[in-house]
Residue, then its C-alpha position, 0 to 999 in steps of 0.5 A: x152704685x150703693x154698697x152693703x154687705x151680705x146678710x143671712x135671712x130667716x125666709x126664702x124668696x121661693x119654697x119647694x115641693x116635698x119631693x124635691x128639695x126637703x132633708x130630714x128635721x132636726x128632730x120629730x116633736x116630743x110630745x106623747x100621744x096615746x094611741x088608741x086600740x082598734x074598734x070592734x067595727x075596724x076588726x070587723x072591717x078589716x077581717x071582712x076584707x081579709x075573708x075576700x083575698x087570698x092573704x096567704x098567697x106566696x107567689x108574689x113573696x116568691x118573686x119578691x125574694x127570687x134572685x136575692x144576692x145579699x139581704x139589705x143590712x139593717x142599716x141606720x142613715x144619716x144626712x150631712x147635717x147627722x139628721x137621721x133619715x133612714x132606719x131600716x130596724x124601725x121596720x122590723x115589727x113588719x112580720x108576721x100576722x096583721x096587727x088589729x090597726x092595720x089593714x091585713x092587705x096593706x099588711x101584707x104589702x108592707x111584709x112583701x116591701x119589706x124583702x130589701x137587697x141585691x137581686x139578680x133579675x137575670x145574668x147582667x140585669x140587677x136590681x137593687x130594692x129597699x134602699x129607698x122608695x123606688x128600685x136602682x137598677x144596673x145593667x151590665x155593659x161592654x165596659x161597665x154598668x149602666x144605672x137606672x134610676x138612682x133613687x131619691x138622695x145622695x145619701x141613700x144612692x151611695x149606700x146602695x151602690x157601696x152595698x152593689x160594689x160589695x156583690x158585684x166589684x168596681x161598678x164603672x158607669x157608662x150610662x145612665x138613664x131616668x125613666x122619668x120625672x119624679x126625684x125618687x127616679x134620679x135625685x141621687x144621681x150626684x153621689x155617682x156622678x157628676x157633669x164634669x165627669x158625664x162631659x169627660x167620659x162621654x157618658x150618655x145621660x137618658x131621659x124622656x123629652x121634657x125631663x128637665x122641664x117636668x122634673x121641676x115645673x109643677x113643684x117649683x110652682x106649686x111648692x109649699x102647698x104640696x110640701x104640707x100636703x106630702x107630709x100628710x100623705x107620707x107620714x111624715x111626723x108619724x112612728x114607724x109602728x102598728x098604729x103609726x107608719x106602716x108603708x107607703x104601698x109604692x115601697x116602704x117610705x120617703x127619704x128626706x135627704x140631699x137631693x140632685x140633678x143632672x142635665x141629659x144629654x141624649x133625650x128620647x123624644x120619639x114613640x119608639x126609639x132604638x139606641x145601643x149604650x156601651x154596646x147594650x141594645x136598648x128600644x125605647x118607648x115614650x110615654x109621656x102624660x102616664x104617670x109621670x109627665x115625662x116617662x119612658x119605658x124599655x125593651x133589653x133584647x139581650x135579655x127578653x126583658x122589659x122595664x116598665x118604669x113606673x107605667x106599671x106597678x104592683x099596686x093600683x097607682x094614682x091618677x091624682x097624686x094626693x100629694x097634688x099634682x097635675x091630674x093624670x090621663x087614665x085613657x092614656x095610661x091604659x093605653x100605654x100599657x095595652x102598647x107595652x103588651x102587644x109589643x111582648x105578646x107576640x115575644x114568646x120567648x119574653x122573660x121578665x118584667x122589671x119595674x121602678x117599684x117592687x119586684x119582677x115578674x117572670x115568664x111570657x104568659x104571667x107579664x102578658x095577664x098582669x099587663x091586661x089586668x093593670x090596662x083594664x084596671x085604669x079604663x075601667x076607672x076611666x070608663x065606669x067614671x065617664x059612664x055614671x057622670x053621662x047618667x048625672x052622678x057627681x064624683x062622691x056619688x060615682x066613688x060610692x058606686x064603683x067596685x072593680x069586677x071580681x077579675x080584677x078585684x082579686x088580684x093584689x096588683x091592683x089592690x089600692x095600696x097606693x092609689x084608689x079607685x075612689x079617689x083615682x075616679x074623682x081624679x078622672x072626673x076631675x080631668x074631663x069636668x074640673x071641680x064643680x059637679x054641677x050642683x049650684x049648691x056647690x058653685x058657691x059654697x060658703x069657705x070652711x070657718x063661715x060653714x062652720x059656725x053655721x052647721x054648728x047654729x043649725x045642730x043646735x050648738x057645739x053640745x048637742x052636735x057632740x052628744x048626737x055625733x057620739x051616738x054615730x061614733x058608738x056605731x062606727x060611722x066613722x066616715x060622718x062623725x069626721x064630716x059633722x065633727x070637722x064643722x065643730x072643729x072649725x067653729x071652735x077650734x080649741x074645743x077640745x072634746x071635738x078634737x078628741x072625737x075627731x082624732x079618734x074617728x080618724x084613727x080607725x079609718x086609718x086602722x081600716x084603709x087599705x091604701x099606705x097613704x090613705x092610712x098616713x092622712x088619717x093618722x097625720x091628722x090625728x096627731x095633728x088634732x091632739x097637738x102634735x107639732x107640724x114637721x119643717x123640712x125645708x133646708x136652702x143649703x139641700x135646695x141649693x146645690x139642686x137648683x143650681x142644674x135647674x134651668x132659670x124659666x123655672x125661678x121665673x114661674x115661681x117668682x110670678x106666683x109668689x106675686x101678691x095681687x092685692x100688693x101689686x095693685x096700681x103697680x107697673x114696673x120694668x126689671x132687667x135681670x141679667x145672670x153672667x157668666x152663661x150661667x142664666x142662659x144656653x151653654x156657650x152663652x156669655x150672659x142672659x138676660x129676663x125682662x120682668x115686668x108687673x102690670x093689673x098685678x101680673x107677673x110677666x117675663x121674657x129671656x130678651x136683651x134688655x130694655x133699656x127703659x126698664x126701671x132698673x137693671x139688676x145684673x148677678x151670677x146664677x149662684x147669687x140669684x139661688x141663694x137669694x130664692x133660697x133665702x139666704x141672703x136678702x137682696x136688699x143688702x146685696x144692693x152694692x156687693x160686689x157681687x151684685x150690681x144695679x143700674x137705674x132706680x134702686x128704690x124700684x127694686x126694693x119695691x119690686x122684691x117687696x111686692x112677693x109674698x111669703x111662703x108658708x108650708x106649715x099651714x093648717x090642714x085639719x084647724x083653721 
């Protein structure tokens, strides 16, 4: 045994997706960026779209505004460290006509987003809107309330909750239920509940099978690439303002603050599945592989309602989450939805349909028409996709062509305020046929910096591909200065008339996207581009006390992914890991044990008993190891702590933790 003591480290063993396990910066950066006035080709544009849609419909403002109990207050919210995550006055611009640099169809998503409190759905059914991206929902029991889906952070579920409790009285909870496997659905859950609490009361917990599994796979796995891609997305660094943030479609914004878990403990793991919770009846429906991997719905006799989860939205939503994600089954989910409409069609008496985003919809015939159109919408997407690849279009080609029929088109519901078909098509091609389009040019392609140079050589240099860029620019082909203008970039990336052109080409796409994250990209690039700094969000102490719920095969994939192959080259070694005290392993459980082992620069793991021929065996508390991923301890001078104890060769282990790579969620995205 060796002895040492423990020391703080700057970086962490394992970096985490931006929906997970992110609080908000410090501070935005300070620097100034003059913004630019909308073209006169982005005012054509968008009042030509406006021309097609019935802007000034208020039906959809009257559902949103039916039921309200108390408007939301103009609140400001801070995280633990008095980050400021949350201002709710930073929206008030959202009114009135659209500016010219906003789309007036995401304008007016972004006013109907912005109709924020207490509703009653119906007597005993609540919703609470606007405190987060998602909904808070709460049902009246026999005993109590149960609450689904209890939003992002600890912060934001316990205001909204205070805000309930004002309306409503003492909210005693006697079940909970998280529709499915993205945190804005469950991340809050600790600032209302506990396990200690969950095991004392006897309070069921509900999810969808694979909760747990899917809540934390593909981002613990895929964390720092989809951190820098989610700020782009949301807007992170962007003002909330008419040339800056002005929604995300799905709801107004991200919040970044404490985040949580809680294990379940009544999964529902059959099609449909009936269960009675503190005397409330529920049918269950599983719909994994829609728009989320793990994601159920459910049927409320007592009320004729129906919660459709995130199944079903008021927008287009994504099949391919741009953020990165696993690709999504648009058949599947057009399926779904077509079993969530049979079941209410013969329901005359169907009252409502409430879901995890935006507002209800009441009345048989209104939920039965907007449940045909949202399962048409994603098989057409499917089906038009499948259709012009088997006639050998590619998926730019295919995203080109498409246009939803007018019977669909003119329906806000299915506008793309927060997917697109144009990227939702790409998303299905992808699916069936992967990236290449078969096209050799394609197989093979040159990487991004060594294209460039050459594009640039062929335009006749960094001058002449500016002078003939600025004629398109002039025209309003928006679209191909940023793909001429990108190679200048980066072949020479601090010229800073390129970076201007590009920035600003950007901007008016941002000006005229109708999608909230589509306008988020263009103008996070802008920024970016004129030398706004990058946005760190990642915080151990937030990502701790999440991880500790989170089951340790997890750590495991992470940890093989973060090996670097051209370290690990010739290497083979044999680790024991054993957590104590049950903390690694099954409830009851004394201790656990994973084998992890490296050969032709793989990363392999077994829970096992250990093998007595490993190198080394490293023996630690689950508390110990999550501070250590989060990096905040480094475990070469954990060797002789006494929290921490080795068997075998310590140079072995050293060697081991050596051979992980960094991770980097600050790269660049719009530079090389």
């Amino acid at each position: 045994m060796f002895k040492a003591s423990l020391r703080r480290v700057s970086t962490p063993i394992i970096s985490f997706s931006l929906l997970f396990l992110l609080v908000a910066c410090d501070q935005k950066s300070d620097i100034e960026i003059v913004d630019s006035a909308a073209s006169q080709f982005t005012l054509e544009s968008n009042l030509e779209l406006a021309e097609t849609l019935d802007i000034e419909n208020q039906v959809d403002f009257d559902n949103a505004k039916r039921g309200l109990i108390a408007k939301a207050p103009i609140n400001k919210l801070n995280n633990a460290r008095g980050t400021e995550i949350w201002n709710a006055a930073s929206y008030e611009f959202v009114q009135g006509d659209a500016p010219d640099t906003v789309n007036p169809s995401l304008w007016r998503q972004a006013k109907l987003n912005s109709i924020r409190g207490l509703f009653e759905v119906e007597k005993g059914l609540y919703q609470l809107r606007g405190f987060d991206l998602a909904n808070m929902s709460l049902i009246k029991s026999d005993n109590g309330w149960i609450v689904v889906d209890p939003l992002t952070t600890l912060e934001t579920s316990r205001v909204a909750m205070d805000f309930a409790e004002q309306h409503l009285g003492p909210i005693n909870i006697t079940g909970v239920i998280f529709t499915h496997s993205h945190i804005d659905h469950f991340g809050g859950i600790l600032a209302l509940l506990d396990a200690e609490q969950v095991e004392d009361k006897n309070i069921p917990v509900i999810a969808p099978v694979g909760f747990v599994y899917e809540a934390v796979s593909e981002n613990v796995i895929a964390g720092p690439a989809m951190v820098r891609r989610g700020s782009y997305m949301y807007g992170d660094a962007l003002s909330n303002s008419a040339s800056g943030h002005v929604d995300t479609g799905l709801g107004k914004q991200v919040i970044f603050g404490s985040t949580s878990i809680l294990q379940p403990t009544v999964l529902i793991d059959q099609s449909q599945q009936s269960l009675s919770v503190d005397g409330v009846d529920f049918e269950f429906f599983n719909m994994p592989g829609s728009e989320a991997p793990s994601e159920l719905t459910f049927y409320l006799p007592q009320w004729k309602a129906f919660c459709g989860a995130e199944v079903v939205s008021h927008v287009m939503h994504n099949v391919l989450t741009l953020r990165g994600a696993k690709v999504r089954d648009a058949l599947l989910w057009s399926d779904y939805i077509g079993h969530i409409a049979d079941f209410l069609e013969p329901k005359a008496d169907a009252a409502v349909l409430f879901n995890s985003h935006h507002w209800p919809t009441w009345g048989h015939d209104e939920i039965v028409t907007q449940l045909h159109q949202q399962q048409d919408m994603y098989k057409f997407t499917h089906d038009q996709t499948l259709r012009l690849a088997n006639i050998g279009l590619t998926p730019k080609e295919i995203a080109e062509r498409l246009v939803l029929p007018k019977s669909l088109a003119s329906n806000f519901h299915l506008r793309g305020y927060y997917g697109t078909l144009s990227h939702n098509s790409k998303a299905v091609y992808q699916y069936y046929f992967g990236w290449y389009n078969g096209n050799p040019a394609t197989l093979n392609p040159l990487p991004p910096v060594q294209s460039a140079l050459r594009y640039v050589e062929f335009m006749g240099g960094a001058a002449a591909l500016l002078e003939k860029a600025a004629v398109y620019q002039a025209k309003g082909d928006y679209r191909w200065v940023a793909e001429v203008v990108n190679h200048l970039v980066f072949a020479e990336p601090d010229n800073t008339a390129a970076r201007a052109m590009l920035a600003e080409a950007y901007r008016q796409m941002a000006y005229q996207a109708e999608a909230g994250p589509w306008r988020d990209i263009y103008l996070s690039a802008a920024r970016e581009l004129l030398g706004g700094a990058k946005i760190m969000r990642y915080d151990p102490a937030s990502a701790k006390a999440f991880l500790q719920q989170v089951p340790l095969e997890q750590f495991m994939k992470a940890l093989s992914v973060r090996l670097d192959g051209e370290k690990a080259e010739g290497e083979a070694l044999s680790i024991n890991i054993t957590f104590t005290n049950g903390q690694g392993g099954n409830k009851g459980e004394s201790e656990s044990n994973f084998v992890v082992s490296i050969r032709n620069s793989v990363m392999h793991y077994r829970r096992a008993a250990q093998d007595e021929t490993a190198d080394a065996s490293l023996t630690l508390s689950k508390a110990l190891f999550v501070d250590i991923l989060v990096g905040e301890v480094g475990v070469t001078d954990l060797i002789s702590s006494d929290e921490l104890s080795v068997d075998g060769s310590v140079l072995k282990l050293v060697r081991f933790f050596s051979l992980l790579g960094e991770p980097n969620d600050a790269f660049n995205i719009v530079l090389p």
